[in-house]
C-alpha positions, 0 to 999 in steps of 0.5 A: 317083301318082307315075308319072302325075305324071311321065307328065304332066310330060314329055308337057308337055315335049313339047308345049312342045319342040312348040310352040317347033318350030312357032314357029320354022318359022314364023319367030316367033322370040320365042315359041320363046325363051319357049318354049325358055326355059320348057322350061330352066326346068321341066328345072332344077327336075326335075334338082333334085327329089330322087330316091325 
């Protein structure tokens, strides 16, 4: 279904916008880079599906 589909995607959104908070109050800069980077990545694909 779609709806669980995109109930999916932004639950790993946040886990993602998650994961890169915690690596960066933890001072490991370069996981939350990749991870920040990741995030772009998936929000670029998602501007650019098209819409029903």
């Amino acid at each position: 279904m779609i709806l669980v589909d995109n109930e999916k995607k932004m639950y790993d959104l946040a886990m993602l916008r998650y994961q890169a908070a915690r690596y960066k109050s933890v001072g490991n800069g370069l996981m939350s880079q990749q991870l920040n980077a990741e995030i772009r990545r998936i929000m670029a694909l998602k501007s650019q599906a098209p819409k029903n």
